[in-house]
Wavefront OBJ file of the C-alpha trace (Angstrom):
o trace
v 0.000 0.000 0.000
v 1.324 3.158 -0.530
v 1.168 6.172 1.649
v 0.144 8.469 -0.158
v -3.297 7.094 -0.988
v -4.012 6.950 2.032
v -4.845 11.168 2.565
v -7.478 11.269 5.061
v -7.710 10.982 8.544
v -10.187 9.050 10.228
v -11.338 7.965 13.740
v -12.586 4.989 15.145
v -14.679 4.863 17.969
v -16.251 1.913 19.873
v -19.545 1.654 21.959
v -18.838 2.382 25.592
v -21.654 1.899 28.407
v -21.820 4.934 31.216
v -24.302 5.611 33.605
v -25.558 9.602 33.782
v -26.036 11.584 36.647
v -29.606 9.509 37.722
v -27.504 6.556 37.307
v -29.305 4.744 34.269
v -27.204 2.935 31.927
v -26.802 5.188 28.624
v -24.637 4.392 25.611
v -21.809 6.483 24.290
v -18.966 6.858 22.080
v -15.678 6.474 22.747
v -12.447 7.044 19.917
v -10.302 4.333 20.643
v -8.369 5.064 17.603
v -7.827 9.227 16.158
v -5.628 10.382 13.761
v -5.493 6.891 11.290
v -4.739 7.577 7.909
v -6.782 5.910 5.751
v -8.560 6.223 1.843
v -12.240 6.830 2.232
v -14.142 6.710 -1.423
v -18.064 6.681 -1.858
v -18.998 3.476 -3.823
v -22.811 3.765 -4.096
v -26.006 5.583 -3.250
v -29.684 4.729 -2.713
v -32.895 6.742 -1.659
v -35.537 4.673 0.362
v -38.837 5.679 0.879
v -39.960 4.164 4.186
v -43.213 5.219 6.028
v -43.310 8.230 3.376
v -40.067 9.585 4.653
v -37.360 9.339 2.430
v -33.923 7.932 3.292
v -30.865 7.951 1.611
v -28.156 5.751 2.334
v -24.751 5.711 1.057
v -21.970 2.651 0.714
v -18.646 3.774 1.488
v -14.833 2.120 1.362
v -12.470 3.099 4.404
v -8.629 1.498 3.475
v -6.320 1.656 6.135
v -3.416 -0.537 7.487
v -4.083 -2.708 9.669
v -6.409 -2.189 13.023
v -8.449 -4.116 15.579
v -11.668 -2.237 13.945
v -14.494 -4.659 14.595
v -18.107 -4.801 12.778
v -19.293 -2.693 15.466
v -17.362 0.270 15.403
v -17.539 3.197 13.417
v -15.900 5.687 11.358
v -15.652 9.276 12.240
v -14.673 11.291 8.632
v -15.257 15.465 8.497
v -18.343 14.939 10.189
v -19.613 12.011 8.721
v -20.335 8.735 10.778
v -19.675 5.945 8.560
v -21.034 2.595 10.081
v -18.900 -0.217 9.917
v -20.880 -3.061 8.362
v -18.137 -5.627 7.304
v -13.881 -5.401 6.683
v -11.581 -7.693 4.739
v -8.097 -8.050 5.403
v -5.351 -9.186 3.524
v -3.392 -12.283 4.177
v -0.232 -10.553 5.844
v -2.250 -8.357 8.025
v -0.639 -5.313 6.813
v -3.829 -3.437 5.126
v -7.856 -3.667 6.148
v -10.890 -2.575 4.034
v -13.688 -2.003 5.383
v -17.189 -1.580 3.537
v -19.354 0.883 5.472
v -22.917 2.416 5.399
v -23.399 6.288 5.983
v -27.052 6.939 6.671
v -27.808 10.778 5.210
v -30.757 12.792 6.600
v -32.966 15.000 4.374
l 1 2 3 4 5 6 7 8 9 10 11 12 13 14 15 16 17 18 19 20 21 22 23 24 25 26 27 28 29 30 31 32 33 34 35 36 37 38 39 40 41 42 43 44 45 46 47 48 49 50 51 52 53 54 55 56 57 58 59 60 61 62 63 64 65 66 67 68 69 70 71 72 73 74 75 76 77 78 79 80 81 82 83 84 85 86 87 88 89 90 91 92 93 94 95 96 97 98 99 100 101 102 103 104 105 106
């Protein structure tokens, strides 16, 4: 891989359980990973109309090298949250693709 494709910079972040001030159990974000550089490119995009609302959805590649990323973590990129929905990697462990979902409100 080389580096230079790899010109953005990307977080991950990984569900973390806290409890709030009335101590209930509420779900947060945490980055366990800031500053990777990675490739981020837009494959695909789709509009859904569900219960007359319409959503669009869009499929997006995140290439980096290698990182304990699981299925459910996510992607922080310029604002975008870019859900992690499955990652190949090769067989040297060096590089990881993953193929995410970024869910756009009109």
């Amino acid at each position: 891989m080389r580096g230079g494709q790899l010109r953005h910079i990307v977080t991950i972040e990984r569900r973390a359980k806290e409890f709030n001030t009335l101590g209930h159990q509420v779900t947060a974000w945490k980055p366990i990973v800031s500053g990777l550089r990675a490739q981020v490119k837009t494959l695909s995009g789709r509009e859904l109309e569900l219960a007359k609302q319409q959503h669009a959805e869009a499929t997006v590649s995140v290439r980096t090298r290698f990182t304990e990323a699981k299925t459910t973590d996510r992607f922080l990129f310029n604002g975008r949250v870019l859900e992690i929905a499955s990652s190949v990697v090769d067989e040297r462990e060096r590089e990881a693709t993953y193929l995410c979902s970024e869910h756009l409100n009109q």
